[in-house]
C-alpha positions in Angstrom: 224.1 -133.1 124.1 224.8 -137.3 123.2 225.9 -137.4 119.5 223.4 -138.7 117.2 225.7 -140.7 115.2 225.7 -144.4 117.0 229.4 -144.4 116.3 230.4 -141.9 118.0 232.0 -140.9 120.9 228.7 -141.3 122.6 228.2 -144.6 121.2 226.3 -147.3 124.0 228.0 -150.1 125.3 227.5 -153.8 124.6 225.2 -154.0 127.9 223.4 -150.9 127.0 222.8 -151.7 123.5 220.3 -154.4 124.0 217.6 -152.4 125.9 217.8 -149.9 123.6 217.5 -151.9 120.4 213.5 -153.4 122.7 213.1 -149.8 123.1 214.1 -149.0 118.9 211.3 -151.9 118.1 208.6 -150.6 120.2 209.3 -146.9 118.3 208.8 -148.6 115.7 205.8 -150.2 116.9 204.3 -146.9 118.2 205.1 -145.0 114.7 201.4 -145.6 113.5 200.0 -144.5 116.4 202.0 -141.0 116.5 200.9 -140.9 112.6 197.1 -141.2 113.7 197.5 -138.6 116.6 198.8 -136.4 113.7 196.3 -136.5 111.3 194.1 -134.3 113.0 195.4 -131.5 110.5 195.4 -134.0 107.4 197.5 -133.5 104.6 200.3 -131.1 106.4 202.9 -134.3 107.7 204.5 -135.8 105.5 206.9 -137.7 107.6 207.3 -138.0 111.3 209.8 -139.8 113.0 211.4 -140.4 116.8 214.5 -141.5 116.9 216.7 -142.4 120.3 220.1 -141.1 120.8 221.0 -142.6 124.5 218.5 -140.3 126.6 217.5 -137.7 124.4 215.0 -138.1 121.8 214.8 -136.5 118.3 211.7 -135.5 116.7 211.9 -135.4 113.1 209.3 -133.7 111.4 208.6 -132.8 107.7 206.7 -130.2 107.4 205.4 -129.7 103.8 208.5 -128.8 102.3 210.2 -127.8 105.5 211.9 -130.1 107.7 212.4 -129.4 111.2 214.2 -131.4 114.0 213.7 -130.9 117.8 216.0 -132.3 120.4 214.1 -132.4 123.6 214.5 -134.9 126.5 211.3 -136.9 126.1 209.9 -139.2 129.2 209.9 -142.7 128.7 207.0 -145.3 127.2 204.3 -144.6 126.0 204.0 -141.0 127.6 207.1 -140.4 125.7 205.1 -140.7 122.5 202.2 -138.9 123.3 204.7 -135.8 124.5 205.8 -136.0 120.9 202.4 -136.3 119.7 201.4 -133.4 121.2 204.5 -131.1 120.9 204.2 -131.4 116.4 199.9 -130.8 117.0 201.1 -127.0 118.7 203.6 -126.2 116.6 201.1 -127.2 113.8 197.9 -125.0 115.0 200.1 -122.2 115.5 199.6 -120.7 112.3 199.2 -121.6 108.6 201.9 -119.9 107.4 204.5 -122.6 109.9 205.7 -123.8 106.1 206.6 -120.2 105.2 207.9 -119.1 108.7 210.8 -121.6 108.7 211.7 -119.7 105.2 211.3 -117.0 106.9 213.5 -117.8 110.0 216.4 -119.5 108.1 216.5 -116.5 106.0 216.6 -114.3 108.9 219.2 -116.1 110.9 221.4 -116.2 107.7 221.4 -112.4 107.5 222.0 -112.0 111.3 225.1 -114.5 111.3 222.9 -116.6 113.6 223.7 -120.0 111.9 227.3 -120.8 111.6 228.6 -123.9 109.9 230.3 -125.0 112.8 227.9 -122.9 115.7 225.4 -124.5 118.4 222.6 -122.6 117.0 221.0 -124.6 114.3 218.4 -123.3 111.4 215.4 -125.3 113.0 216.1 -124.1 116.7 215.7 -120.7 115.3 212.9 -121.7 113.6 211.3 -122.7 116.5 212.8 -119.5 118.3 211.0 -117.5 116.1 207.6 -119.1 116.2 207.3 -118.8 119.5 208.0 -115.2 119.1 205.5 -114.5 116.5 202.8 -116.2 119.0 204.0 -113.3 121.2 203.7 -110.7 119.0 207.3 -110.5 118.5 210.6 -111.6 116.4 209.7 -111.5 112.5 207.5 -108.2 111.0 203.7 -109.4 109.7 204.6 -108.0 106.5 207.4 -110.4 105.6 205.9 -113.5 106.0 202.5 -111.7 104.0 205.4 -111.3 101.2 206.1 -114.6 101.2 203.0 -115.7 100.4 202.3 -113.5 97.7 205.5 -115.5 96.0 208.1 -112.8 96.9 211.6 -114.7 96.0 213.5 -115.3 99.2 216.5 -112.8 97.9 213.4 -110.4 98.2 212.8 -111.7 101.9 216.1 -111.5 102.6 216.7 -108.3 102.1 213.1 -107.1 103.5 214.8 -108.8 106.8 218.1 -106.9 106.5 216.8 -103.7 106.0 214.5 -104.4 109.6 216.6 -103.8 112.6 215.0 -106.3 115.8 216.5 -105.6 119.0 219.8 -106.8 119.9 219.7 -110.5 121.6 222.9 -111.6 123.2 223.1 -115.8 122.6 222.3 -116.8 126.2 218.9 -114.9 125.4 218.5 -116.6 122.5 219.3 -120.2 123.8 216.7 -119.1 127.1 213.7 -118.2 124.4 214.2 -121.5 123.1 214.2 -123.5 126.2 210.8 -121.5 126.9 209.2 -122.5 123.9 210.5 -126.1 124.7 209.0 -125.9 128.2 205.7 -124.5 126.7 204.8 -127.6 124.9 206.2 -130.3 127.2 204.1 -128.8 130.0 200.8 -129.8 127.6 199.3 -132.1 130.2 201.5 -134.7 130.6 204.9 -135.6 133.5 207.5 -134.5 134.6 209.7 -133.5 131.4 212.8 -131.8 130.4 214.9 -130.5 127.5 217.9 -129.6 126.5 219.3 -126.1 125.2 220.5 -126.7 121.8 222.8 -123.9 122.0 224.0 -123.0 125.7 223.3 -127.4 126.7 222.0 -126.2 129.5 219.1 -128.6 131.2 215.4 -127.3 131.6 212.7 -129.7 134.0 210.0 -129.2 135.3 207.9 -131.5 137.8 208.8 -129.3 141.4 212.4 -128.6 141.0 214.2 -125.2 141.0 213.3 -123.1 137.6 216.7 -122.5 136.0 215.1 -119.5 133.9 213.3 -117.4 136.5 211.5 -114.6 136.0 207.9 -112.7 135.0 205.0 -115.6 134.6 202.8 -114.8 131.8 199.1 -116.7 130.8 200.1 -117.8 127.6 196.8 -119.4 125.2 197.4 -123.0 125.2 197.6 -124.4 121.4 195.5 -127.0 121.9 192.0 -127.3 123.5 191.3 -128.9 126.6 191.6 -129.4 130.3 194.9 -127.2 130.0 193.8 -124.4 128.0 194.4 -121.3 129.9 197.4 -122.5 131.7 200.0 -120.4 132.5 203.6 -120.8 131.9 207.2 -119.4 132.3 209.1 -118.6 129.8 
């Protein structure tokens, strides 16, 4: 995955610098306009930003008190910005308790030796793992996120998740769960778009090619209303 540090290795060239510094100024442009797509759930962003490293986008997102980042391999123009638009509006109607679910998930992968200091798999790409999960039915127990919003101290969550024994994923599963929530909100009626695998860097796309994950398609509740809503997805 390019570096996000525009010193780096991956750093652009003298000829490829230009276009991207036209495409830095029309972010910057666009940023009011992702802002006002947001505020459909008022009051929960505090910040949002998109920021270009070569071809892959990052979506910043501060969450309340929780920040989250996102690495997925937008489209280009405006479509670009509506993908990103539409990807923070699902993960915010999930649930209300997204704030406490990051706590939750970071807290979790801590316990499980999930994130390392030097690993691929970062706090927010379990975060994200275990959102989708939970829209599933799945990763973390109802109880403690519940606890957590009684006001539970997260030494109190934290051992509530050690004591709870989920069913052993290798890493390729885990990096495969992500791509699927990935692919889940960049197939939210818009293009052709792909994304990246944060922890195997493995390439996901859709728009007619091959599925690299195949398997079992399942009708999954699209999280937001409209033409798409009933869709159905692979994950």
């Amino acid at each position: 995955i390019p570096d996000d540090n525009p010193t780096g290795a991956n750093a652009p060239t003298a000829a490829e610098a230009a276009p991207q510094a036209d495409a830095a100024s029309r972010d910057r442009e666009r940023a009011d306009q992702i802002f006002g797509l947001l505020q459909r759930r008022e009051g929960e962003f505090i910040r949002v930003q998109v920021m270009h490293s070569r071809q892959v986008s990052v979506v910043t997102c501060v969450y309340r008190q929780a920040d989250l980042r996102c690495s997925v391999r937008l489209g280009r123009g405006g479509q670009q910005h509506r993908r990103a638009a539409a990807l923070l509006n699902g993960l915010a109607s999930l649930s209300e308790a997204f704030r406490l679910l990051t706590v939750v998930t970071r807290e979790w992968a801590l316990s499980r030796q999930l994130i390392r200091r030097k690993g691929a798999l970062t706090g927010y790409a379990v975060a994200l793992l275990v959102l989708f999960h939970m829209e599933q039915g799945g990763l973390v127990p109802p109880s403690v996120v519940r606890a957590l919003a009684r006001g539970h101290r997260k030494s109190e969550v934290s051992e509530a998740l050690r004591k709870w024994q989920p069913e052993p994923l290798s890493t390729e599963q885990l990096g495969e769960q992500f791509c699927g929530l990935v692919r889940l909100y960049a197939t939210i009626g818009f293009f052709a778009s792909s994304a990246v695998c944060v922890l195997t860097g493995r390439l996901l796309d859709r728009g007619g090619r091959e599925d690299p994950f195949p398997g079992a398609r399942v009708s999954l509740p699209c999280p937001v209303s409209g033409e798409n809503a009933g869709r159905t997805y692979s994950r």
